[in-house]
N, C-alpha and C positions, 0 to 999 in steps of 0.2 A: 504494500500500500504506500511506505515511504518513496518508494523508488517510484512508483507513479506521479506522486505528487511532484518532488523533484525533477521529472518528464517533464511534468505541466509547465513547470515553471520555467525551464529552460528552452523549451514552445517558444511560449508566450514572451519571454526576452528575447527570443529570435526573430521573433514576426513583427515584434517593434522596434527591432535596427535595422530590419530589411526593408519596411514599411516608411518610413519617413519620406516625403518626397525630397527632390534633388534638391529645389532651391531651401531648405529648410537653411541650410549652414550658411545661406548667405541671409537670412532674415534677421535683423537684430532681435535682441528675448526680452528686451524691456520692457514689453506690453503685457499689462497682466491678463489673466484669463476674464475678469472681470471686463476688462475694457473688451472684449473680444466676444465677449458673451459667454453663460454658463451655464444654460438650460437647454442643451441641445439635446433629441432625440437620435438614438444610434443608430436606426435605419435611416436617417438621413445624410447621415455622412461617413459613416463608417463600413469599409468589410469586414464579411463577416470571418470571425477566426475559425480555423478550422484544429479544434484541438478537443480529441476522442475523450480522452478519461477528464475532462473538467465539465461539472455542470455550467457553470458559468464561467467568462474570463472579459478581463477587459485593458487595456492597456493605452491610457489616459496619458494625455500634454497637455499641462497649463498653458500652451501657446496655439496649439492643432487638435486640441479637445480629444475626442475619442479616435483613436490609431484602426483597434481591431478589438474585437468584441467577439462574443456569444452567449445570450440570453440575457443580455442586458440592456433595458426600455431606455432609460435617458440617466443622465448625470446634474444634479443640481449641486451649488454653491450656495450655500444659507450665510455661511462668515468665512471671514478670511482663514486659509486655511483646513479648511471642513467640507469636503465632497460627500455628497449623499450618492449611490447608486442604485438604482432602483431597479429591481430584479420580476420579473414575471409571476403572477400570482401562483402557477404551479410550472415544474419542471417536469418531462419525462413524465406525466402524469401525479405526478405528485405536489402535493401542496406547498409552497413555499414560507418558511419562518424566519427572514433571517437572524432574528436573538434567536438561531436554534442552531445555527451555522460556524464553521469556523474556517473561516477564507484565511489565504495568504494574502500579504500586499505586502509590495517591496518597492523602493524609490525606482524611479524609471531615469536613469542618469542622462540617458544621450538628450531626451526633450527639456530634461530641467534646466535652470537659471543656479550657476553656481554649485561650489561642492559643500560638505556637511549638510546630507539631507536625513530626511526620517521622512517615511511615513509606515503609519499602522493601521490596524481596524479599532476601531474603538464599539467592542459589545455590547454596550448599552443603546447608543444608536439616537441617543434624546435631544442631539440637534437636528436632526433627519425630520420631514415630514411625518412621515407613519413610519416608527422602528421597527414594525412588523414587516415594511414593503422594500426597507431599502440599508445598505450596508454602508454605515460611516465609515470614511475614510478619514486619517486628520493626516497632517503635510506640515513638516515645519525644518527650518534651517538655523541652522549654530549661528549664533553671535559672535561679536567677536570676542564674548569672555568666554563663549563656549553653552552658554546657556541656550536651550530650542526657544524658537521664536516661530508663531504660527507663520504659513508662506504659502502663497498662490502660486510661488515659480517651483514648485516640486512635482514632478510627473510622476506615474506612479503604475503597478501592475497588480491585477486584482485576480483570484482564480478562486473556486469554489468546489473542490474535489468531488 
């Protein structure tokens, strides 16, 4: 099961350095995702990921918004910092909870703004719309004393075994 997981992830970090388009490296990363918009639906701009053993996967730019996906509706920003993604009411026939869930998320380096990133899942989920519908993400970068500071320029990769 570990070593699936481990799959999943190495996927899904493949598909988003292959994924980027060309001019990405020549686009400055100043612009936060805010300014750019942050309620965007994944069928509209994203393909779709092709990755067997994950229920869900998503692999988010705070500058290019969602990369590559699978089974995942849209991505909102409530506060700086704080990605909600919002997952389908059931999978594969079955119902979806996500305070039932235990996703990976890992910084997504090549689309982020700067290094000392974090992000994680945060399981309670009580900045989100409905904690039941969707999976907080939080994103934050080292200061210069070293202390996390919430951050919009953090990309990120999300999978759900």
């Amino acid at each position: 099961m570990i070593s699936r997981i481990f799959a999943v992830c190495a996927v899904v970090l493949g598909l988003a350095a292959a994924s980027l388009p060309a001019e990405a490296a020549d686009q400055p990363k100043g612009q936060s995702a805010a300014a750019r918009g942050s309620d965007l639906a994944a069928s509209e701009i994203s393909p779709v990921a092709d990755v067997e053993y994950a229920r869900a996967a998503l692999v988010y730019s705070p500058f290019y918004h969602i990369i590559r996906s699978k089974n995942v509706r849209k991505v909102v920003k409530p506060k700086k910092g704080i990605y909600c993604v919002k997952l389908p009411r059931t999978i594969d026939g079955k119902e979806i909870n996500t305070q039932r869930l235990i996703p990976n998320v890992t910084p997504e380096w090549r689309t982020s703004d700067r290094d000392d990133l974090i992000a994680y899942y945060d399981y309670a989920g009580y900045d989100c719309p409905k904690p039941q519908r969707y999976v907080e993400v939080r994103t934050y970068q080292l200061n210069r004393a070293g202390r996390p500071v919430p951050s919009n320029t953090v990309g990120f990769t999300l999978t759900i075994p």
